[in-house]
N, C-alpha and C positions, 0 to 999 in steps of 0.2 A: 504494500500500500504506500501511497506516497502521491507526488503528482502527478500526473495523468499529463502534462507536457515535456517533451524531451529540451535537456538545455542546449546541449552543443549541437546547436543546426548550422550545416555549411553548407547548405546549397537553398536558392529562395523554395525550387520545387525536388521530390525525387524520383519521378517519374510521369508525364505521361503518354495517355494512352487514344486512342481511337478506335470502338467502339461500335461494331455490329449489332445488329436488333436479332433476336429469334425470327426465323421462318415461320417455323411452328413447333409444335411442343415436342418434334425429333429433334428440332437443330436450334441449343441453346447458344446464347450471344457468344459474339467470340473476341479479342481485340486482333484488332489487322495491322497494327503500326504501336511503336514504342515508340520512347525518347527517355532518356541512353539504353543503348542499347545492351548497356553492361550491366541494367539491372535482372537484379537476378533470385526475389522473393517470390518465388514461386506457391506461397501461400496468401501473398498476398494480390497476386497475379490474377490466381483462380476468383477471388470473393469480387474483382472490380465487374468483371462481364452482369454478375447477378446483382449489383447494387446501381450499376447504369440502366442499364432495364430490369426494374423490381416487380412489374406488373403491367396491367393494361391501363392508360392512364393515356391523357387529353394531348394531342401530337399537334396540335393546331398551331398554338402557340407558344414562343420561345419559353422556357423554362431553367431555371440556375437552379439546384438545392444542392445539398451535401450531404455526407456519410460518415460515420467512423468506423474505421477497424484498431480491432483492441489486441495488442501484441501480447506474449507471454509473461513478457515484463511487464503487465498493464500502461503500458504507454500506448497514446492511441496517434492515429494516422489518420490524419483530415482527408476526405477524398471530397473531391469537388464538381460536378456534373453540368454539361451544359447542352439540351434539348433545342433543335431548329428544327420548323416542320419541315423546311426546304434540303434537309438532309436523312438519311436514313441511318445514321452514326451520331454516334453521344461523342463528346469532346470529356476527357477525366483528365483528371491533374490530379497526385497525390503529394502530400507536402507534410512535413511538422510542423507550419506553423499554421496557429487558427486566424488565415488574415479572410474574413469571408469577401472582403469588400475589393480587396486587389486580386485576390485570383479569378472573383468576376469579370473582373476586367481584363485580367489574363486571359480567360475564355473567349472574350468579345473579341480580343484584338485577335487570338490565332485564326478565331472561325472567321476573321475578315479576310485575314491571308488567305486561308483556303479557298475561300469563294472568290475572290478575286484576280487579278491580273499576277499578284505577285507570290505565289503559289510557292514558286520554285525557291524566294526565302524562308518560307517555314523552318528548316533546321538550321539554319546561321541565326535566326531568333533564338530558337530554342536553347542551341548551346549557348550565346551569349550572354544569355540570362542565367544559365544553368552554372555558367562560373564567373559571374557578376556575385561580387562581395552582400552579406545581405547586412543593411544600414542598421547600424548599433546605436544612434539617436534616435532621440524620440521625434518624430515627425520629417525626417527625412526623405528623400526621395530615394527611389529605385527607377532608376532611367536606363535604356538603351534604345540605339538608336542603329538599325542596319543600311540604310538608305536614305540616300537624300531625297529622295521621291515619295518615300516611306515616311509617315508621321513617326514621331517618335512614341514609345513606350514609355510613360511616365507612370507610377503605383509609389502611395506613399506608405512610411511605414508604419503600424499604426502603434504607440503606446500601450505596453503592457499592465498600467497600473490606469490607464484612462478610462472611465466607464464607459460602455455604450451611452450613444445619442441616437434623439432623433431629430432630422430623418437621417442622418450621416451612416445610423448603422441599420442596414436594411432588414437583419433578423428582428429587431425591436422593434422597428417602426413594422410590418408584419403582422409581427403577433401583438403590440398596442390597439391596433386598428382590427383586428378577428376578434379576440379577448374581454372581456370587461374590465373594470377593475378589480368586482369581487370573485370571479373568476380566475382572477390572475393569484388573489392571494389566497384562494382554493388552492391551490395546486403551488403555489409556495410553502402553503401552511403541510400540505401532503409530504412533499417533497423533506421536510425537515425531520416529518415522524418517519420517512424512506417507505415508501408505499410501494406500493406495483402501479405504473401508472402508465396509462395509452391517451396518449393523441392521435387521432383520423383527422383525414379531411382529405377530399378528390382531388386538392393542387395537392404535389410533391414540393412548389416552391415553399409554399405555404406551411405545409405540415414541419418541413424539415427547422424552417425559420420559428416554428412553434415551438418545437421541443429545444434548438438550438439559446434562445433567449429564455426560458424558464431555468436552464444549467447557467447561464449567464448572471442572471438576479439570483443565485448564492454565493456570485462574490463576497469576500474571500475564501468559501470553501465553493466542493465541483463535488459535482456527482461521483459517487465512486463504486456504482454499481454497474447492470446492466446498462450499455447505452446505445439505442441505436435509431439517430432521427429518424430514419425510412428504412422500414424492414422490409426486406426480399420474402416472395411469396417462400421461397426454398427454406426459410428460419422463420416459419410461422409458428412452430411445436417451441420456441422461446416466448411464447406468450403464458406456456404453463408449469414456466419455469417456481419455485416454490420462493426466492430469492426477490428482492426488491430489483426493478427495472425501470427506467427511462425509455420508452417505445414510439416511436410516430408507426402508424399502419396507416398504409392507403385505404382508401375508404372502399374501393374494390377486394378486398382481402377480409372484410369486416363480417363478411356474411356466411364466411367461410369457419368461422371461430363460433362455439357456441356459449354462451354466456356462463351455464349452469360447470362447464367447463373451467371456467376462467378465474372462478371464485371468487374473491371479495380484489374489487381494481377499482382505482379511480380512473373514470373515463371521460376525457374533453374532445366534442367535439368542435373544431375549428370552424365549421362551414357555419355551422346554428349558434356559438359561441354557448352553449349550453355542458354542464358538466354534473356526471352523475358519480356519486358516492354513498359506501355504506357507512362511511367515518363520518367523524365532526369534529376534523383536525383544525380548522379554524377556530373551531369557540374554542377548544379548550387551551390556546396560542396567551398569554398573561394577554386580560384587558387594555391594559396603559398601552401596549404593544400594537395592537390591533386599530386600537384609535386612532394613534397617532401615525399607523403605514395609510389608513382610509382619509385622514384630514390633510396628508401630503398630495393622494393620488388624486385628489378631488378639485385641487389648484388646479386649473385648466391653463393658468399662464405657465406654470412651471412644465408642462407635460417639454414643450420645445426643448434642447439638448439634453443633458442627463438628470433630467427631474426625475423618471420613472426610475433608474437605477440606481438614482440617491435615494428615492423613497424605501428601495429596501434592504439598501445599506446601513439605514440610521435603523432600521426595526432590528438588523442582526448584529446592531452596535449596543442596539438596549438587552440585546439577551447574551452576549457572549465577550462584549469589549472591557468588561471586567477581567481576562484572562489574564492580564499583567500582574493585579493583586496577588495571584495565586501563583509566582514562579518563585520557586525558590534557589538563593543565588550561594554561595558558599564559598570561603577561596580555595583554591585546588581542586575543585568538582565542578563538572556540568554544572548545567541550571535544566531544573526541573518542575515539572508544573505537578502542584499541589491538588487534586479534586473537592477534598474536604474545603481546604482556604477556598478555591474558588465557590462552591456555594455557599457558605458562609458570607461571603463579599457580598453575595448579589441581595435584593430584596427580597421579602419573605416571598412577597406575590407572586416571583416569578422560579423560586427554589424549585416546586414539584417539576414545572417542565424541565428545566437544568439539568435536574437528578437522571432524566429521561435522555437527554440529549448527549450527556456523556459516553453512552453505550454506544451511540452513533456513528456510522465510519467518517461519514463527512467531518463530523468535530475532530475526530481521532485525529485526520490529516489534516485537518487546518493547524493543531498545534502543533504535530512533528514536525511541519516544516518552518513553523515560526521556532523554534528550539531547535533547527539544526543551522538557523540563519544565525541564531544568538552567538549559538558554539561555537560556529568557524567565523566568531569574527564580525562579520555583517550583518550591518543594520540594516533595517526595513522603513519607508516611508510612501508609505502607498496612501491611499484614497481612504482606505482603513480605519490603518492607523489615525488620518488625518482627525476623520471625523471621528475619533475615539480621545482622542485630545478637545478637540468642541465641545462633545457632551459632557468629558469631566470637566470642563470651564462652568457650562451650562450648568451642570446639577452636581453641584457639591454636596457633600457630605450632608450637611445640614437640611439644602435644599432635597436629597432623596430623603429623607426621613423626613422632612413633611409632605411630600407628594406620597410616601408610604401611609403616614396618619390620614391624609385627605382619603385617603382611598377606602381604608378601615371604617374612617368615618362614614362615609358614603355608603359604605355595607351596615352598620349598625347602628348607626347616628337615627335612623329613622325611630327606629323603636325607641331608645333613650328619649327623642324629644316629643315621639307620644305619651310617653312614661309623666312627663314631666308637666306636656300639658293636661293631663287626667288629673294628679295631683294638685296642678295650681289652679282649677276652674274652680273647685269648690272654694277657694278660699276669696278667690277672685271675685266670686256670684256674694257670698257674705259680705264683703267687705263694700261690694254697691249695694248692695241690700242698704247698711249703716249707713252708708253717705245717702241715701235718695232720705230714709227718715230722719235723721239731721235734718235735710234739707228741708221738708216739711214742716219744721219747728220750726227752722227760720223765717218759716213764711208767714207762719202763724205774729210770729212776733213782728213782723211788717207790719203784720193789717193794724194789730194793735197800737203801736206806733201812730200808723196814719189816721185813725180812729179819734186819737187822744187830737192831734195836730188840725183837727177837721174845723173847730169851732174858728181857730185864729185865721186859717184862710177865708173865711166869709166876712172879716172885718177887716175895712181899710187901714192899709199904711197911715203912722206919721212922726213926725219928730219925734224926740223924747220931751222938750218943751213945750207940746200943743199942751193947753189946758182940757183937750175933748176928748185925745186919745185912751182910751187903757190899756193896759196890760192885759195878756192872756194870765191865768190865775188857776195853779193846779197844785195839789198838794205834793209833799216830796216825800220820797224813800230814802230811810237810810238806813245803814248796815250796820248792825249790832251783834256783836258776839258775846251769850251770855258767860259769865265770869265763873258760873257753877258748873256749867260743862267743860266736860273735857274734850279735848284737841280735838278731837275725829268727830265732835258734833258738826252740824251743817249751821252756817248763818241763819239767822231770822232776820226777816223783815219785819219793823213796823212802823205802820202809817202812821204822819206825825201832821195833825190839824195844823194849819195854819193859825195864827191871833187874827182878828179883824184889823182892818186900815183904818184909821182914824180919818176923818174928815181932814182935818188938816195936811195930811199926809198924800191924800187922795187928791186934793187941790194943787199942792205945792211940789208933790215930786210924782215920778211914775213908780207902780208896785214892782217890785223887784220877781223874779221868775222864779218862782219857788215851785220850780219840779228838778229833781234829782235824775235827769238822765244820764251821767254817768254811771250813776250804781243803779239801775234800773239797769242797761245794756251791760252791767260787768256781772248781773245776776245769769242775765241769759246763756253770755259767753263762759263765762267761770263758774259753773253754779257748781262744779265739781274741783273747784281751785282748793288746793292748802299749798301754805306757804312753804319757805322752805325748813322753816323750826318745824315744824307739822313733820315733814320727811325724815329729818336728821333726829328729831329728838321730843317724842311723845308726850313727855311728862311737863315742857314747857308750853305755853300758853299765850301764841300772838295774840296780843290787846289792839282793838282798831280805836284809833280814836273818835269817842263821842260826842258827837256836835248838835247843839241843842238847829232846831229851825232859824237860823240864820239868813240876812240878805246877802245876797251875792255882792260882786262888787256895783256898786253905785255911780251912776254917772254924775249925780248932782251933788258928792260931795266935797270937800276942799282937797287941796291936793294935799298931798306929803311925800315930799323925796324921801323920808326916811322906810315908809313902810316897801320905797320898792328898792331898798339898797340891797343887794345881793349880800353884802357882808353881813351886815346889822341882822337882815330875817336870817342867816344862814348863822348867826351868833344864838337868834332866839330859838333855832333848830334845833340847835347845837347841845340847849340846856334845857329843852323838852326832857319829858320823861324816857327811860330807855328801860327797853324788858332783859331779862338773863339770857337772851341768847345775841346782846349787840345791836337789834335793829331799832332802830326808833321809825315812829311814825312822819308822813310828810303831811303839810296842811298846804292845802294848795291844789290848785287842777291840776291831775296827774294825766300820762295816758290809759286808758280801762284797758288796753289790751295787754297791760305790764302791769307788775306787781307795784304797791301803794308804800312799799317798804326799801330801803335804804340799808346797807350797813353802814355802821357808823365804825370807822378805822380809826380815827381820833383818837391821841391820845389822853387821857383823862385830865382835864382843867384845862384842856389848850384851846385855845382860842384861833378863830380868822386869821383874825389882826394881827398874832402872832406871828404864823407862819410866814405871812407876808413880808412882816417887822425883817423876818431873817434875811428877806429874800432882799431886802432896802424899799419897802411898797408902804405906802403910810396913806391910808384915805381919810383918816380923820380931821386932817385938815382943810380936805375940801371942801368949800363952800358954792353954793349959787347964789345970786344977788335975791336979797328981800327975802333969804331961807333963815328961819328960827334956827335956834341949836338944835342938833337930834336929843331925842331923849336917853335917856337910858336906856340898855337895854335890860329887857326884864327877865326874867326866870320863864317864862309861862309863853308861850307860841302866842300870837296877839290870834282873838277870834276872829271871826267871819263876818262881825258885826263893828269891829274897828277897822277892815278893810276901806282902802282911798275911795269916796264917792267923788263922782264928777257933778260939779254944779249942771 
């Protein structure tokens, strides 16, 4: 085993031939002309007559296909055919090297000499080329030239590391155009688990270009079984062969084979682009694998030069370009490829096939010969390799394990986040349950709201000095915590009468708004509120301060800078009462959506004006013109009823 190409080729061709047809089924073809005439395989002599005429098949028009024979060394021998209906002789060329596209041409140009004026050069071509050097650059020419009168022979040489294109390489472009795409990876996906596999089809051009480009797209491994693009009706009994095979059959030969006979093959036909199977080696190819050869071949711009041959380059670079990981190098020894290291390297997803793939002869030979290039020396940089370098840029480490997780997820992920949403509906439906009835409360406490507020809008605006206006006039709420319960009681409310307005009172100022909407809406909001001594420590007792029915502040009373001095009230804060657990109370419009309580940080006897003193801030001697002295400040928070009224 090994490769299936010879390296040391010295000659472009090694033989050929000319080509008699069968009479009839006494008198099989025969060749009537060589070229050298020193050749001398006389087993491979015998097999050209029956591979030039394999069967009965379309004479009309011109027709090119090819052949292999497989020597005992498994090296094989390109034969190459060429069909004019305007003759009764096949043109062969036998060669080692697989150049399909110059020996075409090779064919074209001799069958021209022949039919033409210039006849009698056919063998001064021949030899000429036959010891013409064959070009060791890539893309070289192979030129000869026997007459001036005579166009020249020009055939370039084609890269052995270059992919098929199309249309540049006629097998591919061919079988792209008969084929599908799912089709094509039919019979790629076959080809890797080594099936028994036949192609038909009524062209010979056709069938042979079919089978020739499917061994093409396992670049860097090659078939290493049976292989024979067009089978001779005379080796039709290698169809039941028990071994994996590569087969093109003419499609006249097809009828002659009976199915039940053939046992389990994958069969494509070329003509119908239809292909029938008992496997399902495709599906079971790793997903990721699969999608990404179908999202390559689906680019319709990329199909132009080697799109289709990259696309299944990169799919046998995601299952096998890991083989580097797995060599192991030593000083003084070979380098040897590891099988365990190598699945272990690859992704889980794709380990079961691996495991499968290594038993493979294809695989076997692709890595003995990358390990005998190692050894002696030589390195490799092929098309390969290239794109096996891209992908490890492409998906690092990092990046396959989470393209591994995504994948995982995508298999289980589904159940998990139905799990999750079963679980979170119930809490979800409770939880709008509570919000919609909340919400209901608050409605309720709108109406009442707008209820209470209904009489002041049916009576006109006016200053606060009209003598005719009044006041709207409603009793107030206020919050009382009684002193005998403990911590965890709930507030009481109780309504507190207003006293009657004096006449005087009624004349000379407006009634002050004696309703209590902040602790009214801090009832509705907070009706569940304890403080934070409530939380920390049971046994103590927030005291709210109790305020007898007070007027707010007044617009018509005198001024005083002193009751709005931030220091002076924040002295008389200061010296308010305070509970054991630090907080003192505030007097004053707080906000109801925040607590009514303060901690007091202070430390004990310090004062404002103190702190200030330190800082160098002295307000006590400022004055405003026509302002009394401030008072003293008192021990006691001033009420609600010595607040500034505005005249």
């Amino acid at each position: 085993m090994g490769s299936r190409l010879r390296q040391d080729v010295k000659h472009f061709f090694e033989c050929f031939c000319e080509v008699v047809g069968p009479k009839d089924d006494d008198t099989p073809a025969w060749i009537i002309q060589k070229f050298p005439e020193s050749y001398k395989d006389e087993s491979v002599l015998k097999s050209v007559p029956k591979f030039a005429f394999p069967c009965e098949f379309d004479k009309t028009v011109p027709q090119h296909y090819s052949f292999v024979l497989t020597s005992l060394d498994s090296k094989w021998t390109f034969g190459f055919c060429r069909h004019d209906p305007r003759s009764e002789t096949a043109l062969v060329v036998l060669s080692s090297l697989p150049w399909h596209e110059a020996f075409s041409k090779f064919l074209n140009y001799v069958s021209e000499l022949m039919q033409g004026s210039h006849s009698d050069h056919l063998w001064k071509f021949l030899d000429t080329i036959y010891q013409s050097k064959i070009p060791q650059v890539e893309g070289a020419d192979l030129s000869v030239s026997i007459h001036p009168s005579i166009k020249k022979f020009t055939c370039e040489a084609p890269s052995p590391f270059k992919l098929p294109s199309i249309p540049e390489n006629r097998n591919l472009t061919e079988y792209y155009n008969a084929v599908d795409n799912h089709n094509m990876m039919v019979i790629f996906a076959s080809m890797l688990y080594e099936r028994r596999i036949i192609f038909t089809s009524k062209k010979l051009s056709r069938l042979s270009a079919c089978v020739q480009s499917a061994n093409a797209l396992l670049y860097p491994m090659s078939w290493q079984h049976i292989f024979i693009p067009v089978l001779p009706q005379s080796l039709i009994d290698y169809l039941l062969a028990p071994m994996p095979y590569l087969i093109g059959l003419p499609h006249s030969l097809v009828r002659q084979i009976k199915q039940n006979d053939l046992g389990e093959v994958v069969m494509l036909d070329a003509d119908s682009n239809t292909v029938e199977t008992p496997f399902h080696d495709l599906e079971s190819l790793p997903s990721d694998v699969v999608h990404n050869l179908q999202k390559q071949l689906r680019n319709r711009s990329a199909v132009l030069g080697d799109g289709v041959s990259r696309a299944f380059l990169r799919a046998l670079v995601q299952l096998i370009g890991g083989y580097r990981d797995a060599l192991k190098i030593s000083q003084g020894k070979k380098i040897t490829f590891c099988k365990e290291a190598f699945i272990e390297s690859r992704p889980s997803s794709i380990q079961p096939f691996l495991k499968k793939m290594l038993e493979l002869q294809i695989f076997q030979q692709f890595i003995e010969e990358r390990l005998d290039l190692l050894n002696a020396g030589l390195g490799f940089s092929d098309e390969f390799e290239l794109e096996v370098c891209n992908y490890s840029d492409r998906s690092g480490s990092k990046i396959a394990q989470y393209k591994e997780w995504v994948h995982t997820m995508r298999k289980e992920g589904s159940a998990f986040f139905l799990n999750v949403r079963n679980r979170a509906n119930p809490a979800v439906r409770s939880a709008f349950k509570t919000v919609k009835e909340k919400g209901k409360n608050a409605r309720l406490v709108y109406k009442g709201f707008k209820s209470k507020l209904k009489d002041k809008k049916d009576k006109p605006n006016s200053v606060p000095s009209s003598p005719t206006s009044e006041r709207a006039h409603f009793p107030a709420l206020d919050l009382k915590i009684s002193s005998s319960g403990s911590s965890g009681d709930r507030s009481q409310f109780h309504l507190l009468e207003d006293a009657p307005l004096s006449s005087s009172q009624s004349n000379e100022e407006l009634s002050p708004l004696n309703m209590d909407l902040m602790g009214d809406l801090q009832d509705v909001i907070f009706r569940n509120y304890h403080t934070v001594a409530d939380e920390n420590d049971n046994k103590s007792t927030v005291h709210r301060l109790k305020s007898e029915p007070r007027d707010l502040i007044r617009l018509d009373s005198s001024s005083s800078i002193g009751d709005f001095d931030p220091l002076t009230n924040g002295e008389h804060l200061q010296t308010s009462s305070t509970d054991s657990s630090g907080i003192s109370p505030v007097v004053g419009v707080s906000n109801p959506l925040y607590s009514f309580y303060y901690i007091n940080n202070k430390k004990p006897g310090q004062k404002d004006s103190d702190l200030l003193n330190e800082y160098g801030i002295n307000f006590t001697n400022l004055r405003l013109p026509n302002e009394t002295e401030h008072a003293t400040p008192t021990t006691v928070a001033k009420s609600k009823s010595e607040w500034t009224k505005f005249e």
